[in-house]
VMD Tcl script that draws the C-alpha trace (Angstrom):
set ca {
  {-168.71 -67.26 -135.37}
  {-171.00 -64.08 -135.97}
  {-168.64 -62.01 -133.04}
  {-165.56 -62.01 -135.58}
  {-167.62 -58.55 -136.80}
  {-166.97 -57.02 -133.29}
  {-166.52 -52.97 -134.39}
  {-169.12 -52.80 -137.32}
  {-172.54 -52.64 -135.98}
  {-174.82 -52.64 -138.59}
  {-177.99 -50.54 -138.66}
  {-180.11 -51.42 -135.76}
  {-183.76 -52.56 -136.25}
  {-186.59 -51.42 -133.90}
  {-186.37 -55.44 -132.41}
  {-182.36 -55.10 -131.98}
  {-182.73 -52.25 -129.94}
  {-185.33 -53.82 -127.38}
  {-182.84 -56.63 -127.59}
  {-179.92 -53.79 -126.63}
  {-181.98 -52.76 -123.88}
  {-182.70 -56.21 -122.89}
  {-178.99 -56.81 -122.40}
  {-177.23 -53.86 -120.71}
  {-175.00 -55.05 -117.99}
  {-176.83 -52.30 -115.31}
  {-178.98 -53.76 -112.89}
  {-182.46 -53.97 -113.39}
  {-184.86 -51.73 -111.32}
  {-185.72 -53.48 -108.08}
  {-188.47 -55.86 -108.69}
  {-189.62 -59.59 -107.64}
  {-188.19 -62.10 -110.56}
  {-190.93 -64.37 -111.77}
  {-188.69 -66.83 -109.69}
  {-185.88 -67.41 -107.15}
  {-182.75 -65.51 -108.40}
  {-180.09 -68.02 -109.65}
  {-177.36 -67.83 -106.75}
  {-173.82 -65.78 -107.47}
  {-171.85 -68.92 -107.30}
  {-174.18 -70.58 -109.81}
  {-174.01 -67.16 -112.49}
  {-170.56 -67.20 -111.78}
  {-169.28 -70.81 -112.61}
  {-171.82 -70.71 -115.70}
  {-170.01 -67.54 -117.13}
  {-166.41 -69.36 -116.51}
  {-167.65 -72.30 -118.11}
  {-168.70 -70.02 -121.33}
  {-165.82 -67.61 -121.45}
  {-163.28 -69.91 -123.19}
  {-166.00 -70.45 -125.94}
  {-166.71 -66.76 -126.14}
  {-162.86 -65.67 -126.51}
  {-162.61 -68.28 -128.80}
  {-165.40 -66.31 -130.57}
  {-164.76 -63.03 -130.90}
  {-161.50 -60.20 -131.56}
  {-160.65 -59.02 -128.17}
  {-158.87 -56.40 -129.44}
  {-161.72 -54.76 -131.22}
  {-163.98 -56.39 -127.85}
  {-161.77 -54.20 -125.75}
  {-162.39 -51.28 -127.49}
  {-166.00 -51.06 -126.84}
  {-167.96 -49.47 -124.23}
  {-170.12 -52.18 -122.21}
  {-173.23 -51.31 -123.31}
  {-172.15 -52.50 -127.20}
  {-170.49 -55.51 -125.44}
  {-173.25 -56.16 -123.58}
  {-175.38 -56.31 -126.70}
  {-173.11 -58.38 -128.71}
  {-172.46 -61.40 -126.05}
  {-176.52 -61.37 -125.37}
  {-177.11 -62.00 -129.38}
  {-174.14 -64.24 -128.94}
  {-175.60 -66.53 -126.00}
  {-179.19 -66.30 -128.32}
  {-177.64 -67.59 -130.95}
  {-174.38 -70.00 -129.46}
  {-175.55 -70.35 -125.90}
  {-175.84 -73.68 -123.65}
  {-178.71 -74.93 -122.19}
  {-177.94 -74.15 -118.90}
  {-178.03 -70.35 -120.25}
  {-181.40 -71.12 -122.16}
  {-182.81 -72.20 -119.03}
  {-181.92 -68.78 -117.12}
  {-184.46 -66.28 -116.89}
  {-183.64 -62.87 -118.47}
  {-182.49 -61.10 -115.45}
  {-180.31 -63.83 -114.50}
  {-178.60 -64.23 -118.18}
  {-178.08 -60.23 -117.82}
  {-175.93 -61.14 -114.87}
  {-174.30 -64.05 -116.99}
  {-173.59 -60.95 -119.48}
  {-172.58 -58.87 -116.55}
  {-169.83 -61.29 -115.14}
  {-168.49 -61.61 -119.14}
  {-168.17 -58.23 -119.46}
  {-166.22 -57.59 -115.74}
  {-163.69 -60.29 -117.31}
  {-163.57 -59.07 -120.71}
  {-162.96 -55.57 -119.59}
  {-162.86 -55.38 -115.54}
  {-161.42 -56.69 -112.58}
  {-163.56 -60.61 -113.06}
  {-165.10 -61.37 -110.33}
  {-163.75 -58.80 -108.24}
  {-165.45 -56.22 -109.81}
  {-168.86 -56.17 -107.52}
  {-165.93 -55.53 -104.75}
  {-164.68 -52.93 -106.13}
  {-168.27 -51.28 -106.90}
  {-169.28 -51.83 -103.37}
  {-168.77 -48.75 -101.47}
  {-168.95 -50.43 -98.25}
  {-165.62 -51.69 -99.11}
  {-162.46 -50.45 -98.28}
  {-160.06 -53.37 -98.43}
  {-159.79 -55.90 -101.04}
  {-157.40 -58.95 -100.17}
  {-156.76 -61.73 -102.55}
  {-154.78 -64.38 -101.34}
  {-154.17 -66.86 -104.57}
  {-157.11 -68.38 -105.82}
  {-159.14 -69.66 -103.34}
  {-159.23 -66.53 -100.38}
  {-160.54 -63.72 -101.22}
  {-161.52 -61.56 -97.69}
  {-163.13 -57.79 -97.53}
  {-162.95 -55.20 -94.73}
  {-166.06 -53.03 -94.61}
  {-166.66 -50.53 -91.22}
  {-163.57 -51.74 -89.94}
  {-164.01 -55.56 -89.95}
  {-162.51 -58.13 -92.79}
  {-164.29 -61.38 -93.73}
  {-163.95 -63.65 -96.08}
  {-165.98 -63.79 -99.41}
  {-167.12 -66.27 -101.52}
  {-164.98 -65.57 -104.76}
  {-163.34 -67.97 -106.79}
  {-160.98 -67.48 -109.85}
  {-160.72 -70.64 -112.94}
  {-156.72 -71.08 -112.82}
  {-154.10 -68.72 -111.88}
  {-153.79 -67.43 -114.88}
  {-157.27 -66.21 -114.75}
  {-155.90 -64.55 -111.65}
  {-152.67 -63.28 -113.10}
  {-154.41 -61.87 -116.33}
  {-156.64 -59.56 -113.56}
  {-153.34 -58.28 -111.83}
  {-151.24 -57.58 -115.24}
  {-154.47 -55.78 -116.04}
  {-154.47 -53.67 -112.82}
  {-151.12 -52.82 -113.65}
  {-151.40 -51.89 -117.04}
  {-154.07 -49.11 -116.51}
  {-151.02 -47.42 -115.16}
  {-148.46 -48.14 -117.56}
  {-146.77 -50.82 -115.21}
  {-146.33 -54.62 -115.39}
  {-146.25 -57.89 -113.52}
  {-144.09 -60.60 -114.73}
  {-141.44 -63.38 -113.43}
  {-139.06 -60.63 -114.02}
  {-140.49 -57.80 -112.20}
  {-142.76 -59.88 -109.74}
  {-143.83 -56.95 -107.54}
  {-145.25 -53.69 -107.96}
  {-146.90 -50.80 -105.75}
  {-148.98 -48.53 -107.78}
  {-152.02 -46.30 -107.56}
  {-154.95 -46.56 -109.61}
  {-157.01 -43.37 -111.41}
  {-159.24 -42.71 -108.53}
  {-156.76 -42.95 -105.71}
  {-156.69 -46.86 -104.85}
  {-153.42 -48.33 -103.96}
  {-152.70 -51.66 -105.14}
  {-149.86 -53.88 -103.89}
  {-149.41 -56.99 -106.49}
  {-146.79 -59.91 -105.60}
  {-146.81 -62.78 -108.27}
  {-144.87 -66.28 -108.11}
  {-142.15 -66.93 -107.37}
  {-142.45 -64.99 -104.69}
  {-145.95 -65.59 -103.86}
  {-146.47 -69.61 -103.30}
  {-149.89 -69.74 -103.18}
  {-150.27 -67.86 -106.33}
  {-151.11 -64.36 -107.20}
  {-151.69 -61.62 -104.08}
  {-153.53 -58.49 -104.86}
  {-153.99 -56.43 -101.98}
  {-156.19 -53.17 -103.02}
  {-157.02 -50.31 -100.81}
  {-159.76 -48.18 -101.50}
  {-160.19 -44.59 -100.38}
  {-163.77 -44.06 -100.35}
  {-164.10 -40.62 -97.71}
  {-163.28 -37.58 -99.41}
  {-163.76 -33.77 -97.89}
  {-163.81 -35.17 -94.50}
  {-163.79 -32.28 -91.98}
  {-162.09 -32.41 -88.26}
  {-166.38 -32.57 -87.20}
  {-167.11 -35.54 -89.45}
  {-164.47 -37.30 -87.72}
  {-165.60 -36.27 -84.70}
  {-169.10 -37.45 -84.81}
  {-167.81 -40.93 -86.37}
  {-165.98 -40.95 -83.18}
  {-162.86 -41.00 -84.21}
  {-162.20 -37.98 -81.62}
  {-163.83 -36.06 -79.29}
  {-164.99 -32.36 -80.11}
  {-162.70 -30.79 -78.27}
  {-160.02 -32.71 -79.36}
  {-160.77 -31.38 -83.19}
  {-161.05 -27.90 -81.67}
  {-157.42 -28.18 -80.40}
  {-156.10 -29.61 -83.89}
  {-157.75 -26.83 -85.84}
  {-155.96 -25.04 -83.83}
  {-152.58 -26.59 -83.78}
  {-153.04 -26.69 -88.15}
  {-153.67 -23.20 -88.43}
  {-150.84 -21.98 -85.83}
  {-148.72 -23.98 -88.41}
  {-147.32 -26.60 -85.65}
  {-145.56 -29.49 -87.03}
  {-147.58 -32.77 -86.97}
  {-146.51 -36.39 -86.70}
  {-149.12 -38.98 -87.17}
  {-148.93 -42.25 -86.29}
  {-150.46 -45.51 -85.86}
  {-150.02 -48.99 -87.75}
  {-151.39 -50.21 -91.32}
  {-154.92 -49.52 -91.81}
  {-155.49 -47.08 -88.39}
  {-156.42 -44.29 -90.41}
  {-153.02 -41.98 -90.60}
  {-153.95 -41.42 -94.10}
  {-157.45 -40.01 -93.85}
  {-156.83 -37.93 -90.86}
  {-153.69 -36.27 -92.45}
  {-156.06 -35.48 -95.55}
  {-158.64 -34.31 -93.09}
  {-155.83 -31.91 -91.15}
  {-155.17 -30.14 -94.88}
  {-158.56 -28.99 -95.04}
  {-157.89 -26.35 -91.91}
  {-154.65 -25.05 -93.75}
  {-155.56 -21.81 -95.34}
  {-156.42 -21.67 -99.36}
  {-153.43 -18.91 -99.82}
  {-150.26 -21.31 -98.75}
  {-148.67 -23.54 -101.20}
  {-148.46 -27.16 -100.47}
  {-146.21 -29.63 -101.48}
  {-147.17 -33.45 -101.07}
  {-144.45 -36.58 -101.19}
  {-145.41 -39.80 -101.37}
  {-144.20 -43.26 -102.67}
  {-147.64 -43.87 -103.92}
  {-149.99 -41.09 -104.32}
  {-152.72 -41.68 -102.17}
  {-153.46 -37.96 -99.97}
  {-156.07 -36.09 -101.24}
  {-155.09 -32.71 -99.99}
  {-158.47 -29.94 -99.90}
  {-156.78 -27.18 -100.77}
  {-156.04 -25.39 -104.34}
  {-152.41 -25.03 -104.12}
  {-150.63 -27.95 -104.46}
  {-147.83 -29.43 -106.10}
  {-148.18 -33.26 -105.96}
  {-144.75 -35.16 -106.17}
  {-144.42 -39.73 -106.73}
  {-141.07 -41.53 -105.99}
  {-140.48 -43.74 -108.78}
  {-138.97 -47.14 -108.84}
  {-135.95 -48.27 -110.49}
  {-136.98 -49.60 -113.94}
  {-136.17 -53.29 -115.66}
  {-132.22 -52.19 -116.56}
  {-132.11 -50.90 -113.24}
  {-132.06 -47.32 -113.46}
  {-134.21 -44.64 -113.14}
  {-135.05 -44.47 -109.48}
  {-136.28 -41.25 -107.69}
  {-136.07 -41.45 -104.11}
  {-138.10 -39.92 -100.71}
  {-134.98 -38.49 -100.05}
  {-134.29 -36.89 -103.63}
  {-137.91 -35.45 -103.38}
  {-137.51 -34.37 -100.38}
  {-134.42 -31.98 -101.45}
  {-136.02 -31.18 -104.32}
  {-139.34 -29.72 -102.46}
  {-137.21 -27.44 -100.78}
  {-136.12 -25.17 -103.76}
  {-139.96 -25.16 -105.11}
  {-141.28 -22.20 -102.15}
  {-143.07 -24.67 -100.38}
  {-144.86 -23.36 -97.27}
  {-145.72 -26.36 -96.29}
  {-144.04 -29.81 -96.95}
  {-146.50 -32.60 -96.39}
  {-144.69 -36.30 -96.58}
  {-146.88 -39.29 -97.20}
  {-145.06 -40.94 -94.93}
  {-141.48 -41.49 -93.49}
  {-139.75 -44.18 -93.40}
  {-135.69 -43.42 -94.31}
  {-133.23 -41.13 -94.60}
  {-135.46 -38.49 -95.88}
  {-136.15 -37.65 -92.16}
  {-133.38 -35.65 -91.81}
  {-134.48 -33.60 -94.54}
  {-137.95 -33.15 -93.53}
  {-136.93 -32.29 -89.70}
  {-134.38 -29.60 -91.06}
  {-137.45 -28.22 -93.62}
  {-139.26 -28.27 -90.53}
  {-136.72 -26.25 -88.37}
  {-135.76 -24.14 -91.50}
  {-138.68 -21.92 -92.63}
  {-141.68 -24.31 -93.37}
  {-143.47 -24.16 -89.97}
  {-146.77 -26.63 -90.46}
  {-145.34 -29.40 -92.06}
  {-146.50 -33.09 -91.60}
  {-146.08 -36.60 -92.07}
  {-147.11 -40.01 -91.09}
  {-145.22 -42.89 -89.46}
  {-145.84 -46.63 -89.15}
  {-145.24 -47.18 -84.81}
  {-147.37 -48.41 -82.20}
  {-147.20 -45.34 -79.66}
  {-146.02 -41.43 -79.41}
  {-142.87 -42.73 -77.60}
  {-142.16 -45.89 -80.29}
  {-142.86 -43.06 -83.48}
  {-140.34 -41.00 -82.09}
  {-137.61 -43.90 -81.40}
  {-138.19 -45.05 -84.66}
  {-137.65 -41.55 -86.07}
  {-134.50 -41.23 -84.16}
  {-133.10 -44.83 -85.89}
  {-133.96 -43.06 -89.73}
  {-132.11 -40.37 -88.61}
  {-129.18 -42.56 -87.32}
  {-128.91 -44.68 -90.53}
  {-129.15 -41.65 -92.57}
  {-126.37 -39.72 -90.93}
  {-124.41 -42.17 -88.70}
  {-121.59 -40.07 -88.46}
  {-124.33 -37.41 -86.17}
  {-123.83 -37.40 -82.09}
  {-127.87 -39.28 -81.13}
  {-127.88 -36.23 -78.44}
  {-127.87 -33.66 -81.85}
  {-130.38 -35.96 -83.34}
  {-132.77 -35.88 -80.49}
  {-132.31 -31.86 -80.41}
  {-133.65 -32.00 -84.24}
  {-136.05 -34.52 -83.82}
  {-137.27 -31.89 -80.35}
  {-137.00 -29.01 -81.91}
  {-138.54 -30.10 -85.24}
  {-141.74 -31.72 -83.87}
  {-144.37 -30.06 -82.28}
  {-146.92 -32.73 -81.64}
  {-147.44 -36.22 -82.02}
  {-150.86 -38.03 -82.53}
  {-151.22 -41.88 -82.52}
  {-154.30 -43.39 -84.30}
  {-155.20 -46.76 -84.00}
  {-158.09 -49.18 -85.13}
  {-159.39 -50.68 -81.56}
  {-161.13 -54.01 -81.40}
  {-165.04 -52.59 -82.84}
  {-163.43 -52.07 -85.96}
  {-163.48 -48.49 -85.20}
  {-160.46 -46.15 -85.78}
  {-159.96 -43.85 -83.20}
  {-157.21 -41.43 -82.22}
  {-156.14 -42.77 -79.16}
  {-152.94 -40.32 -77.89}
  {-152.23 -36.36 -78.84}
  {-148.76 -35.90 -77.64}
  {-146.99 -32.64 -77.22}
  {-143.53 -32.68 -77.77}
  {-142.01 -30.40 -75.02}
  {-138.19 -30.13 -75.53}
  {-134.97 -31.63 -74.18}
  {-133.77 -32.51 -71.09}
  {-130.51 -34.21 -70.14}
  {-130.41 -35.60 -74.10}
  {-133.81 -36.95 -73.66}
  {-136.90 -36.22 -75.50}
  {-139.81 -34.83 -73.18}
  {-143.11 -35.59 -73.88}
  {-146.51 -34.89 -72.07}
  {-149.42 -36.51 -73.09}
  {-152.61 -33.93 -73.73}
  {-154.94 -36.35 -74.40}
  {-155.70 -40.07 -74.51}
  {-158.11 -42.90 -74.99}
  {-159.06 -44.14 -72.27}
  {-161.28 -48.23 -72.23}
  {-163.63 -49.14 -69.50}
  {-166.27 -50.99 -68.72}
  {-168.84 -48.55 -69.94}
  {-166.71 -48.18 -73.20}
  {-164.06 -45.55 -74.72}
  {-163.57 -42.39 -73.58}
  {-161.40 -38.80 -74.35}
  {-159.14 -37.99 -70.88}
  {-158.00 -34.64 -71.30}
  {-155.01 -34.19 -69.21}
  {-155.70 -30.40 -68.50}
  {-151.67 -29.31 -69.32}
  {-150.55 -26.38 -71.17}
  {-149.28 -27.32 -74.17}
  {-145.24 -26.17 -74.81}
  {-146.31 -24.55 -78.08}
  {-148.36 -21.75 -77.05}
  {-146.02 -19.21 -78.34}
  {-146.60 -20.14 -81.49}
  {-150.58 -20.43 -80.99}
  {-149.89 -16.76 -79.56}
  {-148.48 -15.81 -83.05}
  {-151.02 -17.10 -84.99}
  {-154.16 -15.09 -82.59}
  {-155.64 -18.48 -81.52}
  {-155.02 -18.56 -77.70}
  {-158.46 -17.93 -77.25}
  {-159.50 -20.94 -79.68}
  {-156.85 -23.27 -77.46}
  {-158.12 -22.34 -74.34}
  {-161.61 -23.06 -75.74}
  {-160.63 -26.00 -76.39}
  {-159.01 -27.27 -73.06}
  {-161.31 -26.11 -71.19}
  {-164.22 -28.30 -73.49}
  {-162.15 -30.92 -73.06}
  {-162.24 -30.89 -69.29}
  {-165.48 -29.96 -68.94}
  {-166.40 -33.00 -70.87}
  {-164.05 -35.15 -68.63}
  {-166.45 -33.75 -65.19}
  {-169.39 -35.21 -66.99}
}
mol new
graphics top color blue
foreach p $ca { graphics top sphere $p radius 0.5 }
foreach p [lrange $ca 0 end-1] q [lrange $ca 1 end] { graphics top cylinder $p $q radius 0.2 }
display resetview
């Protein structure tokens, strides 16, 4: 076969490089085909059917080492030459997209690839070979994706794992991992997966958010953005919450944008995934214990070690063990401002579940000391959640006032409230317990601003 020669292109002639044009994978400008447009399904089972022949054909180690536009050229000469007749019978636009799907599997993520170049999408969920769903604004459905075999599926999650140096196999049948442009990926292979392969991707498509983007998405009110400017820049210490896919992550990036450019930041995480707006910032990645089992790098170890870099600010991904204790004492101890995020479904459950970190962490602590840490440490706690639109709203800012008789007091500021006419921001009109610390900072003016919006837009 002529693609053996994959690497040495020899000297184009004018006609080869209309043909090069002819066959770039990029879409062609929007125009009416000279007839219906062969459906997806139909391009896609046509390339599956040709890929065997064309790996058959060709070095896909010298294939992989080309951009697409010289792959593209080289499978379009190939299908002139070796094609089938169902190719032959495709128009030219439609055996582009034939070229298009080749290339995605040669070098991309299959047929997953349109997902992952959709920027409507923010989820990508593949359950085995046959399920394939999408969230976009909020809402998942189900697509019409199919892989050839599941090891057409497992080839496209070693190959996700490998662009970061990791790998997939019966012996090391999970892996978390982030992918060059933020995406998280969550892989689980069989045995442990029945039904074959799971791939569960999410994408993080809003970057340089501000407080009044997310405000006029309606994920707050105005005056509820007002009072978290405030409460960022009075360096109060910030718990959010809310469960998987409510939005913790994007509002904690959004918070770091109000922290001034002087202070120096360090981020935690088990898989890097903030994308903090400021300049100075130390980024820091747990790592997993290795094949021979050793190598591991906990929260916890992270956590300690943040402490001795002159952090003004500790920002953890999110907490979910016995690095709490450390990042309540950095809290307490000189690093005023810090936050983090926590899987729970209310102010109340976040700070229970903080309280039972804290307990398996240090058993040997009184719970009455650990509630005085957890009190004194926290300043406020705000629960997001995605209601039933699809929307993600924040639905409780909670200040945390204290102690009292070894309970934690809390007093809601403000909350989502759902009636008939739809959602809507109840200010409770309270003083928060922090204002000392707004006081030190010069912003009681901003907070009162901001209360008093807040009820103002409650009369209305």
């Amino acid at each position: 076969m002529a693609l053996r020669a994959f690497g040495r292109r020899p000297k184009a002639s004018v006609e080869d490089k209309a043909d090069a044009v002819e066959a770039t994978p990029t879409p062609a400008p929007a125009q009416t085909p000279t007839r219906l447009q062969t459906p997806d399904a139909t391009i896609a089972a046509i390339a599956a059917k040709i890929h065997p022949v064309v790996t058959r054909a060709i070095d896909m180690t010298e294939a992989g080492k080309l951009n697409p536009d010289e792959l593209a050229t080289q499978l379009q000469a190939f299908l002139d030459r070796e094609g089938t007749e169902e190719t032959q019978s495709l128009t030219p636009f439609d055996r582009r997209r034939v070229v298009a799907a080749l290339i995605n599997d040669i070098k991309g993520l299959g047929p997953l690839e349109p997902l992952f170049q959709d920027p409507s999408v923010s989820d990508i969920l593949v359950n085995g070979l046959r399920s394939v769903y999408v969230e976009r604004r909020g809402k998942l459905t189900q697509v019409d994706i199919k892989f050839r075999d599941g090891q057409h599926l497992l080839r496209i999650a070693q190959r996700i794992a490998g662009w970061v140096g990791r790998r997939v196999d019966e012996s090391s049948p999970m892996a978390d991992l982030r992918l060059p442009d933020g995406s998280r990926v969550n892989i689980i292979i069989p045995p442990l997966a029945i039904d074959g392969p799971s791939i569960s991707i999410r994408r993080f498509l809003l970057t340089g958010l501000t407080l009044q983007d997310l405000a006029t998405q309606e994920m707050l009110s105005s005056p509820m953005a007002a009072l978290l400017r405030v409460c960022v820049q009075a360096r109060l210490n910030i718990l959010i919450s809310g469960g998987t896919g409510a939005g913790k992550t994007t509002l904690m990036n959004t918070l770091t944008s109000e922290i001034s450019p002087d202070e120096r930041l360090v981020t935690i995480e088990d898989a890097a995934e903030l994308q903090v707006q400021q300049p100075h910032v130390v980024r820091l990645e747990t790592r997993t214990m290795s094949a021979e089992g050793t190598g591991e790098v906990s929260m916890r170890a992270l956590v300690i070690n943040a402490l001795r870099m002159r952090p003004d600010r500790i920002i953890v991904g999110e907490v979910r063990g016995a690095e709490a204790m450390e990042m309540l004492q950095a809290m307490n101890t000189g690093h005023p401002g810090s936050m983090s995020t926590i899987h729970a479904n209310s102010p109340r459950d976040a700070l229970i579940r903080l309280e039972n970190m804290l307990l398996m962490g240090t058993a040997e602590m009184p719970l009455a000391v650990i509630r005085q840490q957890v009190a004194s440490g926290l300043n406020l706690v705000v629960q997001v959640e995605r209601i039933p639109s699809g929307r993600r709203c924040i639905t409780s800012i909670t200040d945390v006032a204290g102690m009292e008789h070894d309970v934690v007091l809390t007093e809601e500021m403000w909350r989502l409230e759902r009636g008939e006419s739809g959602e809507v921001f109840e200010n409770s009109g309270r003083q928060p317990s922090w204002v000392a610390a707004v006081d030190r900072a010069g912003l009681r003016a901003e907070l009162q601003e901001a209360l008093e919006a807040g009820r103002a837009e409650m009369a209305r």
